[in-house]
C-alpha positions in Angstrom: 25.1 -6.6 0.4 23.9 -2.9 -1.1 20.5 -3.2 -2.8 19.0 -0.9 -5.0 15.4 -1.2 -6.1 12.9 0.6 -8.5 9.0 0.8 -8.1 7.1 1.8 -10.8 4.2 0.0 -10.4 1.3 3.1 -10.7 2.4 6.6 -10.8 5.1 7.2 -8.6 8.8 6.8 -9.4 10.6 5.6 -7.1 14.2 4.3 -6.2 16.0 3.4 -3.1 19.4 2.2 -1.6 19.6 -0.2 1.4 22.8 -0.9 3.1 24.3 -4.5 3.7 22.4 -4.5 7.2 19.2 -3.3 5.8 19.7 0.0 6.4 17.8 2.7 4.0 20.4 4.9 2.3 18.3 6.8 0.7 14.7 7.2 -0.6 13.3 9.1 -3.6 10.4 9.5 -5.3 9.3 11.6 -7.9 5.0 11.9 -7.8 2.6 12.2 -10.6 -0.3 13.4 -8.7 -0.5 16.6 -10.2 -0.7 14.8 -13.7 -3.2 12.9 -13.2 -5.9 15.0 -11.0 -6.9 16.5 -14.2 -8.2 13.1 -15.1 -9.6 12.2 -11.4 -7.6 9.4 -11.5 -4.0 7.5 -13.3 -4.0 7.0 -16.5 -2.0 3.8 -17.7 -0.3 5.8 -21.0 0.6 9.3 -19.0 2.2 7.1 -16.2 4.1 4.6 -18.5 5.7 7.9 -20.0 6.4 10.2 -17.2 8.4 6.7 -15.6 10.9 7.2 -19.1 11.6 10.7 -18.5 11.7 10.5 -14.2 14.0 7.6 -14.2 17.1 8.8 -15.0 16.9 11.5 -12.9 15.2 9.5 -9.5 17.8 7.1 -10.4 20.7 9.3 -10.2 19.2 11.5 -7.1 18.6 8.0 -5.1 22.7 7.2 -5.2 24.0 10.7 -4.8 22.3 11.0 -1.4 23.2 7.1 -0.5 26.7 8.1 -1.7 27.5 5.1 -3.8 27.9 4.6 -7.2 25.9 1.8 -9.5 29.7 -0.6 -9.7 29.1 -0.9 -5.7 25.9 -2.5 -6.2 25.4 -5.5 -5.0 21.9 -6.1 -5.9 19.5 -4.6 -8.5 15.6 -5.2 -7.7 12.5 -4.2 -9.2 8.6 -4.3 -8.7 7.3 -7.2 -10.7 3.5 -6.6 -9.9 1.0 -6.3 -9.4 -0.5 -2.8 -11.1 -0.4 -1.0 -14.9 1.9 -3.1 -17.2 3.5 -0.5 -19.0 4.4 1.2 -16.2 5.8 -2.2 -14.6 8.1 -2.6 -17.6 9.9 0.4 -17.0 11.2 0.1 -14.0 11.4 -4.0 -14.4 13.1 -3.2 -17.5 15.9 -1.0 -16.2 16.4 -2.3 -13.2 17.2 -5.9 -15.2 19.1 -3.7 -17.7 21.2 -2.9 -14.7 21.9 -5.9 -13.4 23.2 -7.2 -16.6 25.6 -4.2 -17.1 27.0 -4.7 -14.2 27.1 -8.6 -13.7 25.2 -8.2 -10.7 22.0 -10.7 -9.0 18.3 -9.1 -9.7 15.6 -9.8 -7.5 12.0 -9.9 -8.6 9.6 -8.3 -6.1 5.9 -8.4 -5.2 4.7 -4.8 -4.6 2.2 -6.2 -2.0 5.0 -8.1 -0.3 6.7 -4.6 0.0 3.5 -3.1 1.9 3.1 -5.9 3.7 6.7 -6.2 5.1 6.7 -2.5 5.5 5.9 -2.2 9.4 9.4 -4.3 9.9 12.1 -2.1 9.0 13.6 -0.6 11.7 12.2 -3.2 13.9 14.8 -5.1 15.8 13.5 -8.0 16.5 13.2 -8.3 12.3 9.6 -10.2 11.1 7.5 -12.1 12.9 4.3 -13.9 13.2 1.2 -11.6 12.7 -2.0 -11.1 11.4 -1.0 -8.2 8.5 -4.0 -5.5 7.2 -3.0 -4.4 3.5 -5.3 -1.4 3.0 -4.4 0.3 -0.3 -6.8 1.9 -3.2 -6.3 -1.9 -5.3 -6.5 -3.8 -2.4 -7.6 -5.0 0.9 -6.3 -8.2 2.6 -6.3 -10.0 6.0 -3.0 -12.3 5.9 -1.3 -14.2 8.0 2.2 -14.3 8.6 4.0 -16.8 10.0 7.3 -16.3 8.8 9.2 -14.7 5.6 7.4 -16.3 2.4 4.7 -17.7 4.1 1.7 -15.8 3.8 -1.5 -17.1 3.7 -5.0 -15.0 2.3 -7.6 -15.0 5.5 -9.7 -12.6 3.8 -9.8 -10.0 0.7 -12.6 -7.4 -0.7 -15.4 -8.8 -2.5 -15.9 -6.0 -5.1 -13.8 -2.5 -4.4 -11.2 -2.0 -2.3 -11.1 0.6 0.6 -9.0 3.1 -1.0 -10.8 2.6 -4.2 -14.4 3.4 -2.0 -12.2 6.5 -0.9 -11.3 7.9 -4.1 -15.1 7.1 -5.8 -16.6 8.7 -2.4 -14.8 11.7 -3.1 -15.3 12.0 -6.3 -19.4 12.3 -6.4 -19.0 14.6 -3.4 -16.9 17.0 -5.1 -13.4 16.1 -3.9 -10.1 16.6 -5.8 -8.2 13.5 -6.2 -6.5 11.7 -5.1 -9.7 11.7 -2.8 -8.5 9.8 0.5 -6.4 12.2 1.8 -9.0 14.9 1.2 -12.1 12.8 3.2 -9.6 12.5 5.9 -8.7 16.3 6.4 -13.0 17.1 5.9 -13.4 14.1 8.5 -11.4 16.2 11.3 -14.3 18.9 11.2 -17.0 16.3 10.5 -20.1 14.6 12.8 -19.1 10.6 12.3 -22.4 9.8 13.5 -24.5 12.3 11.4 -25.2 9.5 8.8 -25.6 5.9 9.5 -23.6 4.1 6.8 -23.5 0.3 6.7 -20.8 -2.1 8.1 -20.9 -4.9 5.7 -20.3 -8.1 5.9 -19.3 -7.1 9.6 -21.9 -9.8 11.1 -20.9 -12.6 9.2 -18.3 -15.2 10.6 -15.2 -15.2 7.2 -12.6 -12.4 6.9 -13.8 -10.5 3.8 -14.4 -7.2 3.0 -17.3 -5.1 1.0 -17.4 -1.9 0.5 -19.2 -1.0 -2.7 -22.6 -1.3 -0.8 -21.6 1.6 1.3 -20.5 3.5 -1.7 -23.8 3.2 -3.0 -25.6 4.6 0.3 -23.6 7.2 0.4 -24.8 7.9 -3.4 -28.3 7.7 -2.0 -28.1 9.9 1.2 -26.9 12.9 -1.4 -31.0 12.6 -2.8 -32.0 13.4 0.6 -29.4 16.2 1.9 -31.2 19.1 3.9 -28.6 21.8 3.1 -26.2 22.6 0.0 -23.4 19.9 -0.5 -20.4 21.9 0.4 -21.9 22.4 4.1 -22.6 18.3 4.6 -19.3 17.3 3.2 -17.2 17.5 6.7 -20.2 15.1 8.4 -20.5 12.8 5.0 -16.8 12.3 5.0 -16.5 11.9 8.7 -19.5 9.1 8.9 -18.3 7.5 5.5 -14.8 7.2 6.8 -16.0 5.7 10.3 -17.8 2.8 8.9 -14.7 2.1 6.7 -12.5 2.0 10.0 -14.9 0.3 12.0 -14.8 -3.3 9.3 -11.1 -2.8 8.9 -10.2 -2.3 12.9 -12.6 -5.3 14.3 -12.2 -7.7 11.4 -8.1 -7.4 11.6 -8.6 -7.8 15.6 -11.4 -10.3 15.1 -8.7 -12.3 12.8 -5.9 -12.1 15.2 -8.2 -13.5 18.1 -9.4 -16.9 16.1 -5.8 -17.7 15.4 -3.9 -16.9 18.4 -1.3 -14.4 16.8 -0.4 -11.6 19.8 0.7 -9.0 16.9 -1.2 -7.2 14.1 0.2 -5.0 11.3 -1.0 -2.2 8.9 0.7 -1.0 6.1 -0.4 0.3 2.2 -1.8 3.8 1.4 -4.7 3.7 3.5 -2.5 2.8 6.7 -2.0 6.5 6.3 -5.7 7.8 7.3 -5.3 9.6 10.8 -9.0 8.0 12.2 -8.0 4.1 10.9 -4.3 4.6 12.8 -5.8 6.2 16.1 -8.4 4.1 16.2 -6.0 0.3 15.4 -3.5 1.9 18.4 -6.9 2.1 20.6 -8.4 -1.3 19.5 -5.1 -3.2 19.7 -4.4 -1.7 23.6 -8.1 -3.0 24.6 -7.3 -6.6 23.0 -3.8 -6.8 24.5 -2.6 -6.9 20.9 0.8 -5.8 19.8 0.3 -3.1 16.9 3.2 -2.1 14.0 1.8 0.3 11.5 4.1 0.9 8.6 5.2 5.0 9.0 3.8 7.3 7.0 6.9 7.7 4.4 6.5 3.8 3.8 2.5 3.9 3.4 2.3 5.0 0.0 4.2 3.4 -3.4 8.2 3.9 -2.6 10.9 1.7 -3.4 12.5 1.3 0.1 10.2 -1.0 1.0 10.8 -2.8 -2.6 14.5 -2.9 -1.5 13.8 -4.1 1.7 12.2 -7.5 0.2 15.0 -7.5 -2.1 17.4 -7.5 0.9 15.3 -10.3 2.8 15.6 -12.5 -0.3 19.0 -11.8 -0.8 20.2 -13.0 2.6 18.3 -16.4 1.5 19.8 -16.4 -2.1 16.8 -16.1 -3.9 17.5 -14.4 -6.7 15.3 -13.8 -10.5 16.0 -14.6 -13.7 16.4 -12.3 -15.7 13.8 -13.9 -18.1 11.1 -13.2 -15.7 8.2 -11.0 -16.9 5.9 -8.7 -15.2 2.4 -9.9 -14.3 0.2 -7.2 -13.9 -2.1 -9.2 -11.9 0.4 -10.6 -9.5 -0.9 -12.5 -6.2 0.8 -12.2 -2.7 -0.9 -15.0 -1.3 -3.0 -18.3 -2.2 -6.6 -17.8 0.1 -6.6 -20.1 3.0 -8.7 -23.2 3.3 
């Protein structure tokens, strides 16, 4: 059963092919960083209309390198939510469009479901029971996995997310965005114990996450710098970035611990830092904790991962309607009790 799926949930346009085993065909997106840096972050209108003039060529790109043609499609899928609305639509849109052309099953998909299947494909032994990190700039979740579909909320961000903390770090330290990879590159040359940043909410016994408290004393410590900006940045970015990894790592192998689960995953944009992946492969070894980290290709907004829901729910016949609308403010998970 070949699917195809689109993402257009932010800024990226995306589209990808996945063979009747599950296989990725192809992959392509076309990015809208350069757009939006101007602006130091996405804004809702530019995205919604660079997806109209992208898709048609993403679209066409993404089945010349699977080397199939839109009649041997079995499947058409699209990102339902969450993220901007416009920009939803026009991938929803097209993808349902599609289907109906071509008398063909669409399959409605939760873009957070996509990260947090992610680390799977390619996996033999498929999905299994885990305790999943989602670590992207919109959100941060602890879930629990016990099999496809069933995904309960242990713990989510109480205020901003970690990439969001990122990207707003960066920004009143005089980064270009998008601002995560760039505190990660200063990081490398940086002092990670220069500053002593908070780990909130890392004492107390529930699963959530804070982060906008360190934001703010990181805002502070700027009143007090000894030497120009530019020359504190690399030990700023290093410290900031260490107490970020140091809630996500021992919170995710705190979770895993309480309910028994041998495995933990990583997946969404943030997965993609250098320190949190180095230091989840050392954490996980000294629990005795299996560790799957989505790749690097599949950490960021793409559509294989889209397609590779779309070919799980396929296999189970649970297809859309094609009256199904976007929701903008989409949930994964309900929070556990």
């Amino acid at each position: 059963m070949t699917t195809l799926a689109i993402e257009t949930s932010c800024d990226e346009t995306a589209a990808a092919v996945l063979d009747s085993e599950g296989n990725v065909l192809a992959s392509e997106i076309a990015t809208q960083i350069d757009l939006h840096r101007a602006y130091g972050g996405v804004v809702p209108e530019v995205a919604s209309r660079n997806h109209l003039l992208k898709m048609r060529p993403v679209l066409l790109k993404t089945l010349e390198v699977a080397g199939v043609s839109l009649p041997e499609i079995d499947v058409f899928s699209a990102t339902a939510g969450p993220g901007l609305a416009g920009a939803l639509l026009t991938g929803n849109t097209t993808a349902k469009a599609l289907a109906l052309a071509h008398k063909k099953p669409f399959i409605s998909v939760n873009h957070m479901e996509g990260h947090l299947l992610s680390p799977f494909m390619g996996q033999p032994a498929g999905i299994q029971p885990c305790v999943a990190l989602v670590v992207s700039g919109g959100h941060t979740m602890l879930i629990h996995l016990r099999e496809f579909g069933d995904y309960h909320l242990c713990g989510n961000t109480r205020d901003d997310a970690a990439g969001e903390a990122f990207d707003k770090v960066a920004k009143m330290i005089g980064l270009p965005y998008p601002g995560g990879p760039e505190i990660d590159k200063l990081s490398k040359v940086g002092d990670p114990k220069a500053y002593d940043f908070p780990r909130s909410m890392l004492s107390r016994k529930d699963h959530d996450f804070s982060f906008s408290g360190l934001k703010t004393a990181v805002l502070y410590s700027l009143d007090k710098l000894n030497k120009p900006l530019k020359d504190c940045r690399p030990d700023l970015c290093a410290s900031f970035q260490e107490a970020v990894v140091d809630v996500l790592t021992k919170k995710t192998i705190r979770l895993a611990q309480t309910l028994g689960e041998s495995c933990i995953t990583v997946s969404g944009g943030v997965s993609c830092n250098s320190r949190l992946r180095k230091a989840f492969e050392v954490c996980a070894h000294k629990a005795g904790l299996k560790l799957l980290i989505a790749p690097p290709s599949l950490t960021t907004d793409n559509a294989a991962m889209i397609a590779y829901v779309a070919w799980q729910k396929a296999q189970r016949g649970l297809f859309s309607m094609l009256e199904e609308d976007v929701d903008p403010n989409l949930k994964l998970a309900e929070a556990t009790v």
